[in-house]
N, C-alpha and C positions, 0 to 999 in steps of 0.2 A: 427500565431507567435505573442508573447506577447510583448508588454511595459512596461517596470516597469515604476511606477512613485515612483520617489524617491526626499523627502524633504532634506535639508542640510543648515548648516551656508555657509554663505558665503565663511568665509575663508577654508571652505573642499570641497566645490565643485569642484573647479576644477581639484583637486588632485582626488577627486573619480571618475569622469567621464570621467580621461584619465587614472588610472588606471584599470578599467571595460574595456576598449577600447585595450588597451597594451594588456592586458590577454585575449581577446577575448572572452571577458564576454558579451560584449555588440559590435555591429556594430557601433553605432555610437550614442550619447548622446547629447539629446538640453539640455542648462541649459538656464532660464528664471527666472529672476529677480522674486520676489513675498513679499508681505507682508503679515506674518502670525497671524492670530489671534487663540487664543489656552488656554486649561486649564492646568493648571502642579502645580502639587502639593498644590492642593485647589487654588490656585490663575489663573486670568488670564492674561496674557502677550500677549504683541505683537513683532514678530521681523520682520525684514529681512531675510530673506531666499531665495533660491533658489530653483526651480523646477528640476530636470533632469529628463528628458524623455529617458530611454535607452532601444534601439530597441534591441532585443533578438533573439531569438529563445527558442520553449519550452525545447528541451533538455539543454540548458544551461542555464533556468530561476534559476531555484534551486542551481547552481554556483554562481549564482551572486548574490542572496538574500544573501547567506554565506560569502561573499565577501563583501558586503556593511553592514552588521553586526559585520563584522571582523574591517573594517576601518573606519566605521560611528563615530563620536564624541560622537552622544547622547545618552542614556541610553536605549532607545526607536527608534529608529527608522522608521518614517514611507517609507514603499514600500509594493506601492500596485500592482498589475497585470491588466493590460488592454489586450484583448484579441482580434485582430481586426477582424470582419465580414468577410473583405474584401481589398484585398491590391493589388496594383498594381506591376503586376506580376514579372516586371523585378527588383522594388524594394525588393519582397521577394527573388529573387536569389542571389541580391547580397548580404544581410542583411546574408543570410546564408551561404555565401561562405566570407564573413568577418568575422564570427563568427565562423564556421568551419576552418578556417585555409588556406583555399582553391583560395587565391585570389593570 
């Protein structure tokens, strides 16, 4: 089962990581404070930003990338896919019966 990591301004974070969560895009999303260092448009900047970590499922990775594309503020978007090894088993039941509908 996948993680998206997904970057964000601050002021959209927490509007995407309870929307992913409403639509059952996502089971459940950390957001984590970060400072970003980056190139954009020949220059480099630094901001503020946010981390969301939003637990998945594979069948509904591909929903939620179209969904955080959909609602993301920036032109670009970074999300990326984490794919865990190994997960503790009653957290994959519930992760997919929060995301399934099933809870």
């Amino acid at each position: 089962m996948p993680t998206a990591y997904i970057t964000a301004p601050e002021d959209a974070a927490a509007d995407l990581a309870r929307t992913l969560v409403e639509e059952r895009l996502a089971a459940c999303v950390n957001r984590v404070a970060c400072d970003s260092v980056y190139r954009w448009e020949g220059e480099v900047v630094t901001d503020e930003e946010v981390i969301l970590l939003a637990k998945t499922t594979g069948e509904r990775y591909d929903a939620l990338v179209a969904r955080v594309e959909e609602l993301h503020p920036y032109d670009v978007p970074c999300v990326e896919r984490f794919d865990e090894a190994d997960v503790l088993p009653a957290f994959g039941e519930w992760r997919a019966a929060a995301v399934g509908g099933e809870e």
